[in-house]
Backbone as a printed PyTorch tensor [residue, N CA C, xyz], in Angstrom:
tensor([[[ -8.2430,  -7.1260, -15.9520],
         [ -9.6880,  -7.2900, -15.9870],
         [-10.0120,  -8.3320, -17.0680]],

        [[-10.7840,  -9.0180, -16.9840],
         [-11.3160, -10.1180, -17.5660],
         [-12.0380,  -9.4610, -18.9580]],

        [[-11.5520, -10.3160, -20.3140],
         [-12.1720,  -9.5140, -21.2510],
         [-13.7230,  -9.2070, -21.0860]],

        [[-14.6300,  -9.4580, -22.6580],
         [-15.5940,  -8.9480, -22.0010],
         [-16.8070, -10.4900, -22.5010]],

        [[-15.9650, -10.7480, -23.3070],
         [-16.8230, -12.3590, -23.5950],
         [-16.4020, -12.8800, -22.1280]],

        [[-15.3230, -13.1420, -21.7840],
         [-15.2460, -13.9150, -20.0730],
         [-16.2700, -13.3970, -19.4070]],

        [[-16.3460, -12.2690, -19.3700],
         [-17.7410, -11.6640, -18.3180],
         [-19.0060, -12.1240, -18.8500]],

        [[-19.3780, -11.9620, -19.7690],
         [-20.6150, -12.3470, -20.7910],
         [-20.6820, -13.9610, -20.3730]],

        [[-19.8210, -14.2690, -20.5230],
         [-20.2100, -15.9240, -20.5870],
         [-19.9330, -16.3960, -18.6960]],

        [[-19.6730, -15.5630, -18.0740],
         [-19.7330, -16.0510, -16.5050],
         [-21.2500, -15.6490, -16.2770]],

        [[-21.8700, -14.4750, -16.7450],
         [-23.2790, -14.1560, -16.2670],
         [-23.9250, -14.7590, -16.9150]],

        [[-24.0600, -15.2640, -17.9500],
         [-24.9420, -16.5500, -18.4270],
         [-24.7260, -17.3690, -17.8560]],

        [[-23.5360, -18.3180, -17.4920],
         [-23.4660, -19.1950, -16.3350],
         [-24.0500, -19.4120, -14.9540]],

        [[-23.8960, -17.8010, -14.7520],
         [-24.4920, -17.4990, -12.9330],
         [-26.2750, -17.3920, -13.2260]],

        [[-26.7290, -16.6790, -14.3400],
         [-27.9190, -16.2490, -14.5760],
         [-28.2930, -15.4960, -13.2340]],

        [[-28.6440, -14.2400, -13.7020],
         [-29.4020, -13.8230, -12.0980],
         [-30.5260, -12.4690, -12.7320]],

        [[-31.6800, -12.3040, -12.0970],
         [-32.3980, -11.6850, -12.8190],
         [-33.2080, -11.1010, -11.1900]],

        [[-33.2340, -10.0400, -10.2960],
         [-33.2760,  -9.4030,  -9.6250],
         [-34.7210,  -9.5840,  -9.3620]],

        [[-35.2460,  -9.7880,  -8.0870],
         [-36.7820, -10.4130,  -7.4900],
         [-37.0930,  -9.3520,  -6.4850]],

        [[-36.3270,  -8.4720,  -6.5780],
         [-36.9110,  -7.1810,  -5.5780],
         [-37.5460,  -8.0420,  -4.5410]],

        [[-36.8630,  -8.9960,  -3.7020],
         [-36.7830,  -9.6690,  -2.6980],
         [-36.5030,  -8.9170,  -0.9770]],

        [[-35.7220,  -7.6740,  -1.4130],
         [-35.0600,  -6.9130,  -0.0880],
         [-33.7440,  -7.8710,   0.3890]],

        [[-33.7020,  -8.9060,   0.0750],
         [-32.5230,  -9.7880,   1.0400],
         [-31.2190,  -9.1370,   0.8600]],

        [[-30.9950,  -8.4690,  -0.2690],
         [-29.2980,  -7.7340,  -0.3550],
         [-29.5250,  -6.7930,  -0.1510]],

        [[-30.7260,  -5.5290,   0.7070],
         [-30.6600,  -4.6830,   1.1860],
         [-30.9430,  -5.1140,   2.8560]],

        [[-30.9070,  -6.1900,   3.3980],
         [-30.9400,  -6.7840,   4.3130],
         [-29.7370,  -6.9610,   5.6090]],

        [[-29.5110,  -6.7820,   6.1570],
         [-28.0570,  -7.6270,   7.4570],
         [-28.6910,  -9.2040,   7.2890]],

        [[-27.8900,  -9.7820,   7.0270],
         [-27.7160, -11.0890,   7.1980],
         [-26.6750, -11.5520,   8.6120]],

        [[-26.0490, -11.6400,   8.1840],
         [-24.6140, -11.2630,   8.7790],
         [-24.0600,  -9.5170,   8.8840]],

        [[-23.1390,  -9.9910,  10.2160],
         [-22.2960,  -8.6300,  10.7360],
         [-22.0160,  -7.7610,   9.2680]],

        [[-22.8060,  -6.5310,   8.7590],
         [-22.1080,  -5.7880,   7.7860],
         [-22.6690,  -6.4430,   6.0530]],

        [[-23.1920,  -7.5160,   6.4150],
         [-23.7300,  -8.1970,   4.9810],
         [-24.0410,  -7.2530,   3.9630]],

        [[-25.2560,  -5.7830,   4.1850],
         [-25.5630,  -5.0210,   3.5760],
         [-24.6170,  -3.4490,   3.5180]],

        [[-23.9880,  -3.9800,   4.0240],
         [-23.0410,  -2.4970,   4.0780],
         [-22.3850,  -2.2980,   2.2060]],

        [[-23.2170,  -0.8060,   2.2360],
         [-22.9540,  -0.6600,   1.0270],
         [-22.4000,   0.5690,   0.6110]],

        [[-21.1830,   0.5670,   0.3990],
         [-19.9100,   1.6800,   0.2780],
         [-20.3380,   2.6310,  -1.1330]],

        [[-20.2480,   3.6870,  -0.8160],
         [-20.4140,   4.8960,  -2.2820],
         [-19.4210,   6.0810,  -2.1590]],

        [[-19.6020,   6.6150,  -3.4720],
         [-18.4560,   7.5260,  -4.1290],
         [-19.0440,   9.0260,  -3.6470]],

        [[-18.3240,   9.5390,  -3.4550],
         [-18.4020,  11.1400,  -3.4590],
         [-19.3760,  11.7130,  -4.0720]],

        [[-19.4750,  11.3280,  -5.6010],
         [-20.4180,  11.2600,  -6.4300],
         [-22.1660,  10.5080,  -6.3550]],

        [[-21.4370,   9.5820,  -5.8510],
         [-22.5190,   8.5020,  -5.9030],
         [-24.0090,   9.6900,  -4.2840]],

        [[-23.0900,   9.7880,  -3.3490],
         [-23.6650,  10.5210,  -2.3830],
         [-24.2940,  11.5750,  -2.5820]],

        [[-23.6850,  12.8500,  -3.7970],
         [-24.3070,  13.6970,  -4.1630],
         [-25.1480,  12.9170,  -4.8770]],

        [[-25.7360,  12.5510,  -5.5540],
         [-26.9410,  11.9720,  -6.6410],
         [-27.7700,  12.2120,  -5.8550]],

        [[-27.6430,  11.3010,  -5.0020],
         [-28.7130,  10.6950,  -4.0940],
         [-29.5160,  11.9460,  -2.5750]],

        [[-27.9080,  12.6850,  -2.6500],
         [-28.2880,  14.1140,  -2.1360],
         [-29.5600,  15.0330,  -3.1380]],

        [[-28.9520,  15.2470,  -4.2600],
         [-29.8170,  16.1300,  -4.9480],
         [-31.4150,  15.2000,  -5.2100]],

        [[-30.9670,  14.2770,  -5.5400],
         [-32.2730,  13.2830,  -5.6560],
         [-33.4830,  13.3800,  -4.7120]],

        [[-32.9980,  13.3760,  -3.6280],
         [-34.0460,  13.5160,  -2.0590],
         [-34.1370,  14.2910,  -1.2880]],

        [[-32.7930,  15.3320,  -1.5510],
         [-32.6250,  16.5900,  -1.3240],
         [-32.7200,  16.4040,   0.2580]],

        [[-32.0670,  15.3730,   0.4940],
         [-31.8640,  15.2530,   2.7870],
         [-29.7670,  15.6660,   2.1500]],

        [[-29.2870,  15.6950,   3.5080],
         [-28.5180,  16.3910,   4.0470],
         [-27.5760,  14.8910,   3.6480]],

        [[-26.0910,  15.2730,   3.6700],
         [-25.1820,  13.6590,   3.5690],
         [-25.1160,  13.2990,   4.4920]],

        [[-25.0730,  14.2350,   5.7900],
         [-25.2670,  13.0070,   7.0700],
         [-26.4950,  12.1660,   7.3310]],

        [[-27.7850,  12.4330,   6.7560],
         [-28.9510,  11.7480,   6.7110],
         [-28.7830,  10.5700,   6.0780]],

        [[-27.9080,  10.3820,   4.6590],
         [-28.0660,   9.3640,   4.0480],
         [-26.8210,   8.5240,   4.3670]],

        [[-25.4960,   9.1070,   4.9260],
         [-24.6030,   8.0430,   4.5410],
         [-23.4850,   8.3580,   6.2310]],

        [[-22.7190,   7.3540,   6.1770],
         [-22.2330,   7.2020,   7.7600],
         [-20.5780,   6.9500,   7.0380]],

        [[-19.5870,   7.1250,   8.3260],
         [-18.3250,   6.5250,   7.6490],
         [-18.0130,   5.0940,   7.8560]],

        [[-17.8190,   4.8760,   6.4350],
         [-17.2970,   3.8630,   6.5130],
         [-16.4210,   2.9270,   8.0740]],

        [[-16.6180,   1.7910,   8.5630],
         [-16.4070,   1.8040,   9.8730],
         [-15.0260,   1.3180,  10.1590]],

        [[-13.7540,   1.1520,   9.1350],
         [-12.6200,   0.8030,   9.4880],
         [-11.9940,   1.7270,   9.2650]],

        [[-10.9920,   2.0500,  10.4810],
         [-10.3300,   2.9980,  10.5260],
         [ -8.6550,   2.9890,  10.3580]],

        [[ -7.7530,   4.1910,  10.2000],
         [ -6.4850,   3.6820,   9.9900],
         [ -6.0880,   5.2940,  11.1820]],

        [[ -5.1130,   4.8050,  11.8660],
         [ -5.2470,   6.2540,  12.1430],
         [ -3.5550,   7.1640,  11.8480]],

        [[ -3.5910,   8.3530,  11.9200],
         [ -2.4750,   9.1190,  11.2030],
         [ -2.3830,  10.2840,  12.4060]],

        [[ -0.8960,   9.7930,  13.0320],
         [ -1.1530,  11.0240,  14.1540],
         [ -2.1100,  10.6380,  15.2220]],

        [[ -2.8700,  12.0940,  15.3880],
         [ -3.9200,  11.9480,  16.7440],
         [ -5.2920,  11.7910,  15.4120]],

        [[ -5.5690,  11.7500,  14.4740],
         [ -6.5540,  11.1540,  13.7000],
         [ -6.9360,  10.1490,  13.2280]],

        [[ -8.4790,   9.6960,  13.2680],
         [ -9.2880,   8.5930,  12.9400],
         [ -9.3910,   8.5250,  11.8680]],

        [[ -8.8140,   8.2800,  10.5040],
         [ -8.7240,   8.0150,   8.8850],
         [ -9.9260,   7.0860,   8.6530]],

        [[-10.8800,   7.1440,   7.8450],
         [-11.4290,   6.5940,   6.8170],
         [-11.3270,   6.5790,   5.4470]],

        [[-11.9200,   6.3810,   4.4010],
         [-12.1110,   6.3920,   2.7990],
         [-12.9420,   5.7050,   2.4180]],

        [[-13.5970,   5.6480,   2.8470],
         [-15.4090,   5.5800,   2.3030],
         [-16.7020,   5.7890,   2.8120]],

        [[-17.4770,   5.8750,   2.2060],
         [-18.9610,   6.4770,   2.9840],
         [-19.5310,   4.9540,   3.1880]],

        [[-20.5650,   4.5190,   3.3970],
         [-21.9320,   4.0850,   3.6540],
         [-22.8100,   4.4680,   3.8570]],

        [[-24.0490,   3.8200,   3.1930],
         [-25.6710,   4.0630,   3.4080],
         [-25.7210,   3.7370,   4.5820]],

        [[-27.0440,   4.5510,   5.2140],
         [-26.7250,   3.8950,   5.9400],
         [-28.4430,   3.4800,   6.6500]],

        [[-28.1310,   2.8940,   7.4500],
         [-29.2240,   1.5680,   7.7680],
         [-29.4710,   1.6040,   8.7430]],

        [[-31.2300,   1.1090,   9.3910],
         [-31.7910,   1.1410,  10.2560],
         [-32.7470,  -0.2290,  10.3440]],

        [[-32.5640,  -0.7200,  11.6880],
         [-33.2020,  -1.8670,  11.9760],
         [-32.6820,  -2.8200,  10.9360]],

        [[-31.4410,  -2.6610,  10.6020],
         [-30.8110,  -3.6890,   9.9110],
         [-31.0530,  -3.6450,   8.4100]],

        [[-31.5590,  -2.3370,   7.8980],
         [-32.1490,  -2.5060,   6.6250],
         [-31.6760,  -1.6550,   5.7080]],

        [[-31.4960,  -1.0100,   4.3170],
         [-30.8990,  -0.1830,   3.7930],
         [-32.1490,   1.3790,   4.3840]],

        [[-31.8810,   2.0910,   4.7740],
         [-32.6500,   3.6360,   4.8170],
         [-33.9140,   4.1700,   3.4860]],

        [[-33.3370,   3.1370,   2.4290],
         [-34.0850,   3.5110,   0.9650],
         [-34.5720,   2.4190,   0.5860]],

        [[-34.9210,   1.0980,   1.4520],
         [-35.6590,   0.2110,   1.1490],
         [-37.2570,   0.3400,   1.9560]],

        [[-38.0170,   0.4240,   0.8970],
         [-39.5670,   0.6410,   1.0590],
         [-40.0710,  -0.8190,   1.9600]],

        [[-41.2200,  -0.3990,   2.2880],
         [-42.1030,  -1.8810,   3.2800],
         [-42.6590,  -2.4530,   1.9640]],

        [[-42.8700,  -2.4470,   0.6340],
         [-42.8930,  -3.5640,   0.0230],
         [-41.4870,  -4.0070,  -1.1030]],

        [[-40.4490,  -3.4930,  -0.0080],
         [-39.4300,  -4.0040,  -0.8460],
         [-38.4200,  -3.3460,  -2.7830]],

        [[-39.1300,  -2.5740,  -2.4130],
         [-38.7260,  -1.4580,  -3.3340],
         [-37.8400,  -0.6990,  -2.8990]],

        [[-36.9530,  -0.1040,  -4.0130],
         [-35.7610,   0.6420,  -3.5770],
         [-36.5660,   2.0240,  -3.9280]],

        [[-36.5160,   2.9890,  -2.2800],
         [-36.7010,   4.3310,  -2.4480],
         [-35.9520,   5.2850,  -3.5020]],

        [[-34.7550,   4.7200,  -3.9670],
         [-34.0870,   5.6910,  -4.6490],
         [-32.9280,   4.8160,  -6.3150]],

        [[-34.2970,   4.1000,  -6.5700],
         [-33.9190,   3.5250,  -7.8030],
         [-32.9830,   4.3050,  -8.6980]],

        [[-33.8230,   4.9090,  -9.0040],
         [-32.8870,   5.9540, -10.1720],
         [-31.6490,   6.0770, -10.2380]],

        [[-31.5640,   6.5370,  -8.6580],
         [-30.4120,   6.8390,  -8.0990],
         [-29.2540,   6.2970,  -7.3270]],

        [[-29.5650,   4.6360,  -7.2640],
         [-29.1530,   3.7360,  -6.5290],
         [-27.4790,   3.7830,  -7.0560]],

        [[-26.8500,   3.4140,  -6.0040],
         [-25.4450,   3.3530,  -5.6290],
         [-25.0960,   2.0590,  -7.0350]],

        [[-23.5960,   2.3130,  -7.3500],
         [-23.0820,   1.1950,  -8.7080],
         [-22.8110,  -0.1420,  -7.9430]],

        [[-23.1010,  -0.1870,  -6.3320],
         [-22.4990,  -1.7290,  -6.1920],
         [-24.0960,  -2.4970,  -5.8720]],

        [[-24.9720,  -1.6740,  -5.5840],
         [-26.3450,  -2.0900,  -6.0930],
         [-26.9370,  -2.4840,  -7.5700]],

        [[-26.4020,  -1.2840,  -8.4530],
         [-26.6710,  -1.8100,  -9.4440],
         [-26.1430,  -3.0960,  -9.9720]],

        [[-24.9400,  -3.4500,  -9.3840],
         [-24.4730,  -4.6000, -10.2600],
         [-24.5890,  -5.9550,  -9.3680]],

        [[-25.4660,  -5.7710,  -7.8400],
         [-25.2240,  -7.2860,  -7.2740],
         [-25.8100,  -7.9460,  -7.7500]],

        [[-25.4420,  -9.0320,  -8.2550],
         [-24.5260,  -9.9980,  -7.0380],
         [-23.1580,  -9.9740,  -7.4980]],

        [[-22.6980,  -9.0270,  -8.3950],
         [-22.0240,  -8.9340,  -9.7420],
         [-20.6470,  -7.8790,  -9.0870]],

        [[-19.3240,  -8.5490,  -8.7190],
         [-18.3380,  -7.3730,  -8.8290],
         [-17.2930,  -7.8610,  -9.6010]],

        [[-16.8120,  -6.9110, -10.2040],
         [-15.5500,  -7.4550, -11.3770],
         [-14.0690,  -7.0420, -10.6510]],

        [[-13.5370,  -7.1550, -10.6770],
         [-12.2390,  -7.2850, -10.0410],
         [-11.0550,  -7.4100, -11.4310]],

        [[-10.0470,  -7.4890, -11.0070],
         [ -8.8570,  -7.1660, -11.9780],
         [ -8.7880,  -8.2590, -12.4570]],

        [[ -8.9630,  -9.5790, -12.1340],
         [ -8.7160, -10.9760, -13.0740],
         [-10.1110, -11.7200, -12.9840]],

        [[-11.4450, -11.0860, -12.3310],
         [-12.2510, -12.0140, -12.1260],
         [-13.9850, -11.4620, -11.9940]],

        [[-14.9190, -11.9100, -12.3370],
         [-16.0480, -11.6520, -11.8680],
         [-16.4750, -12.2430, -10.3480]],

        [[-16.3490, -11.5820,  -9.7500],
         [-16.9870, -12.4670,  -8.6420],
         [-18.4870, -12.1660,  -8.1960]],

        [[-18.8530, -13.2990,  -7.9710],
         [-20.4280, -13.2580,  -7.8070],
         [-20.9940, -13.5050,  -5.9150]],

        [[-21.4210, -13.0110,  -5.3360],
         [-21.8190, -12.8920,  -4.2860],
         [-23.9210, -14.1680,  -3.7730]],

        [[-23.5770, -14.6250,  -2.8870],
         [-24.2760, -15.2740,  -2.4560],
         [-25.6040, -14.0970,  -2.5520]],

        [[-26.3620, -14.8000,  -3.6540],
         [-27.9740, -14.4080,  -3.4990],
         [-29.0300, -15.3710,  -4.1160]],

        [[-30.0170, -15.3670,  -3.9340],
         [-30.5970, -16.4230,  -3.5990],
         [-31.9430, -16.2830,  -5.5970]],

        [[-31.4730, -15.5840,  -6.0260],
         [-31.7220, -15.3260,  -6.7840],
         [-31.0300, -15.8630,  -8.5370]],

        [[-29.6030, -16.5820,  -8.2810],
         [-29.0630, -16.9270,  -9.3940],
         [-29.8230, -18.4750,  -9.6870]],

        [[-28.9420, -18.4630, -11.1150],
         [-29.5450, -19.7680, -11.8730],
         [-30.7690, -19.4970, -12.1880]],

        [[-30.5930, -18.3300, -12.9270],
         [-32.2390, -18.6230, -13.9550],
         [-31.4380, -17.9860, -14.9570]],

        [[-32.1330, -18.4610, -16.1420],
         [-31.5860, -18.4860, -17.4320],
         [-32.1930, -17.2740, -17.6750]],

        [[-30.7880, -16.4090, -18.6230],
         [-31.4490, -14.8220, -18.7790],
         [-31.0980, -14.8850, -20.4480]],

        [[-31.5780, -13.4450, -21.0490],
         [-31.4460, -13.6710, -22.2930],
         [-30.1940, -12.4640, -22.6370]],

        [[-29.9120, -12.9310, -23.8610],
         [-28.1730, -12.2800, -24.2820],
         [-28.1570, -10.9020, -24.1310]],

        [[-29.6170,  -9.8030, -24.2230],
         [-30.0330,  -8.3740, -23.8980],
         [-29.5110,  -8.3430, -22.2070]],

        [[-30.1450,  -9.0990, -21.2350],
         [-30.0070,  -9.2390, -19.8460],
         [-28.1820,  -9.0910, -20.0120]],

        [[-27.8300,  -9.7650, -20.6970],
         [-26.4150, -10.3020, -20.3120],
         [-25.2070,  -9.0760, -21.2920]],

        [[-26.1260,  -8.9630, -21.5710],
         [-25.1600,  -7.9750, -22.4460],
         [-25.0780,  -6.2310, -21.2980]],

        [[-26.3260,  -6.0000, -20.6100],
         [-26.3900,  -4.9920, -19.9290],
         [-25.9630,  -5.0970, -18.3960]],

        [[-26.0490,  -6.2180, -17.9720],
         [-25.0680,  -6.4700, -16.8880],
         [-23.4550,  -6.1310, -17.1290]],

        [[-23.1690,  -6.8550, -18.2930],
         [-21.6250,  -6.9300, -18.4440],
         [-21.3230,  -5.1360, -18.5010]],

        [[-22.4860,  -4.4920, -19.2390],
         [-21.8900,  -2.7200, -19.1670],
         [-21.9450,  -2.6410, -17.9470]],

        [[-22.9630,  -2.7290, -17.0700],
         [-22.9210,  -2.3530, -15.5840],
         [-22.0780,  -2.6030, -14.9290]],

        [[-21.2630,  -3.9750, -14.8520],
         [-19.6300,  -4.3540, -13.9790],
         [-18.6380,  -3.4430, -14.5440]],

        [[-18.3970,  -3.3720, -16.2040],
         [-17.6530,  -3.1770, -16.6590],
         [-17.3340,  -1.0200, -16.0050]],

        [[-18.4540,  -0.6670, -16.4560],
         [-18.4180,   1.1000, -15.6680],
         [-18.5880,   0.8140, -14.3910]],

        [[-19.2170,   0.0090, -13.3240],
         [-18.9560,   0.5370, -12.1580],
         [-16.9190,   0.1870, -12.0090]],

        [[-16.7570,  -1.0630, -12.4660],
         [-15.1700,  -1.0630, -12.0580],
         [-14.4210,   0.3450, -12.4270]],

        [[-15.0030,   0.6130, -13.7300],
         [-13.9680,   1.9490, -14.3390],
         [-14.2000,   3.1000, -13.2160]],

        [[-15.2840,   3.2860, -12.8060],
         [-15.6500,   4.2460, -11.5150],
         [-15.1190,   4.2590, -10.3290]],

        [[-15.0420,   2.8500, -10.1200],
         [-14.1340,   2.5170,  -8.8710],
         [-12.6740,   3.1590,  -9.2990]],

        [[-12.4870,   2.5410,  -9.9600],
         [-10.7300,   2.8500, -10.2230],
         [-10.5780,   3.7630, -10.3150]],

        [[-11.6470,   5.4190, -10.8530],
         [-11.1180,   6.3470, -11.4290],
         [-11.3870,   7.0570,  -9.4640]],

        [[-12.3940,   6.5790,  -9.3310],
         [-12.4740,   7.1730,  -7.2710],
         [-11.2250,   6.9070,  -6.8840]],

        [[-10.7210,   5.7580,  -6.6230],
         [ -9.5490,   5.2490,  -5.5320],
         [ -8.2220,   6.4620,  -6.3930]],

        [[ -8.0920,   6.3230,  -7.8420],
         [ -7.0950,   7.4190,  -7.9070],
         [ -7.1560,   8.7640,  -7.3620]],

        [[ -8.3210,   9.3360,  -7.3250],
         [ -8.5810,  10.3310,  -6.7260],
         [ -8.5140,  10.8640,  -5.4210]],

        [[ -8.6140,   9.5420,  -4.9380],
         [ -8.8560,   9.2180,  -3.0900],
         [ -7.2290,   9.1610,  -2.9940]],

        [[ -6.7990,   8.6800,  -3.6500],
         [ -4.4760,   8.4360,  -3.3720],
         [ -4.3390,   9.7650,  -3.7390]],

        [[ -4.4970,  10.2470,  -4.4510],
         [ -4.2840,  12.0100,  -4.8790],
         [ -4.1730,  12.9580,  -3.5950]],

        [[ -5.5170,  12.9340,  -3.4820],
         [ -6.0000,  13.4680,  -1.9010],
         [ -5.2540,  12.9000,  -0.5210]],

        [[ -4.7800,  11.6500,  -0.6370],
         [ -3.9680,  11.0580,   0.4990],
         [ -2.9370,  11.8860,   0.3200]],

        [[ -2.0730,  12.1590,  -0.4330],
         [ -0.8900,  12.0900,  -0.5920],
         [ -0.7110,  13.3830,  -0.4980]],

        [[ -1.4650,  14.3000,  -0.5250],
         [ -1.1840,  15.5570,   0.1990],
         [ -2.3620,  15.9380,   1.3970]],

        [[ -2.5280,  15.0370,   2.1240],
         [ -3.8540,  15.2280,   3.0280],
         [ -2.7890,  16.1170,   4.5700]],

        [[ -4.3240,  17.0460,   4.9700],
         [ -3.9820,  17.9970,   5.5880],
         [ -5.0980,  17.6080,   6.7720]],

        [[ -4.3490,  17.2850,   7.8840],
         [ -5.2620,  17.0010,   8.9690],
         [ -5.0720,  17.3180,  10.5430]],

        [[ -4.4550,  18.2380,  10.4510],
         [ -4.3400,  18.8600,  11.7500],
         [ -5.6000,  19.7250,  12.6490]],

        [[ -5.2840,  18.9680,  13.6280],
         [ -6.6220,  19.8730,  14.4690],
         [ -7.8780,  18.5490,  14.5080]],

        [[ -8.1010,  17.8300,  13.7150],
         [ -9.0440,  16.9300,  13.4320],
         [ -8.8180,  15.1690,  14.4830]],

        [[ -9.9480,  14.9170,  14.6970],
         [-10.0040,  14.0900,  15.5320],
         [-10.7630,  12.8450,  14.6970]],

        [[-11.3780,  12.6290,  13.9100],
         [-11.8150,  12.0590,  12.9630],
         [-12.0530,  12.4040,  11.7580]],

        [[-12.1620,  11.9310,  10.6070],
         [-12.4240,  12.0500,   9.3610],
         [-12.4870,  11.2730,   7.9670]],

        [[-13.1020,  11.6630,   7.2210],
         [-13.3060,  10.8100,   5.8230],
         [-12.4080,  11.2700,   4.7300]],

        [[-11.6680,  10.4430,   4.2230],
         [-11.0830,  11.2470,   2.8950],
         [-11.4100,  10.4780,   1.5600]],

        [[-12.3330,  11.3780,   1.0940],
         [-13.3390,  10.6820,  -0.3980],
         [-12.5600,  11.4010,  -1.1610]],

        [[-13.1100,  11.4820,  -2.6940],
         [-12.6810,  11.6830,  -4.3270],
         [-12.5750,  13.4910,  -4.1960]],

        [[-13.3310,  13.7090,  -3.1060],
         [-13.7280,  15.3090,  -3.0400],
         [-12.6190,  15.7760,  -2.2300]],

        [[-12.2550,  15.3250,  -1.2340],
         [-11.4880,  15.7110,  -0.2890],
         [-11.7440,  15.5070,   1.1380]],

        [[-11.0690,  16.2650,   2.3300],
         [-11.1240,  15.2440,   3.6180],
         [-12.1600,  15.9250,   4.0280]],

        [[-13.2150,  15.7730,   5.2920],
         [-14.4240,  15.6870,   5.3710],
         [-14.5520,  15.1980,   7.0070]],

        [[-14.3570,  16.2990,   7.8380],
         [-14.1390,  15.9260,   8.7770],
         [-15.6260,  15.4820,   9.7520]],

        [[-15.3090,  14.1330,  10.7370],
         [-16.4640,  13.8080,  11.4950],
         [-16.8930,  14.4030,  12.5650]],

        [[-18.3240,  14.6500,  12.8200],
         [-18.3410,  15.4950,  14.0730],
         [-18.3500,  14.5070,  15.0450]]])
């Protein structure tokens, strides 16, 4: 992972300062807005709005399969008329508070050697070292989150029990079968 001045000094470079625009809760392209969450991340947003997890989130749509089963490992929000489910008609996120870590950090994902920054129409404005200093926490914990999910998710692989099942999800919690 990239120290943390490298990160600091790539988001001053990129500058990006969020216009509650809707376009990254948008389809652009096939899957553009498809936005993957944690076990965790799903409950929040469960207790938050208090709807059901099949209301808010769908499986992830690539599959691996094992046996006579349909394997996944991740959820999605999920979306209607091309739009996130928690994006308001003036463009507001229904569930701020509670919004998923790859929301919080777009256009922003950190990766093991790199920041990478994602096409939005919003960079290049000059932000100030507060802006830049609270982004860099935001990449920096959602990556640690990621990493500490996917160990959890290989845990659960590696003794996964799926007999009888015709589809299913296997998150941080365990497998989670589709109806």
């Amino acid at each position: 992972m990239p120290d943390r001045k490298e990160i600091e000094d790539k988001l001053r470079k990129v500058g990006f300062r969020c216009a509650m625009c809707g376009e990254c809760c948008t389809e652009k392209t096939k899957d553009s807005n498809l936005i993957l969450l944690s076990a965790a991340e799903t409950r929040d947003i469960m207790n938050a709005t208090g709807m059901k997890r099949d209301e808010i989130v769908e499986p992830y749509p690539e599959y691996i399969d094992i046996g006579e089963c349909r394997v996944t490992f991740a959820w999605c929000l999920k979306r209607k008329d091309k739009k996130c489910i928690f994006l308001k008609s003036d463009n507001r996120c229904g569930i701020y508070k509670n919004r998923p870590w790859i929301c919080r950090t777009y256009p922003f994902m950190l990766t093991d050697d790199d920041l990478i920054v994602s096409d939005c129409i919003n960079t290049g404005i000059e932000i100030s070292d507060e802006e830049i200093f609270i982004q860099a926490e935001l990449v920096t914990d959602r990556k640690e989150k990621e990493e500490m999910e996917l160990k959890n998710i290989e845990n659960i692989y590696k003794n996964i029990r799926i007999d009888g099942l015709k589809s299913c999800v296997v998150d941080s919690e365990g497998v989670k079968k589709i109806e």
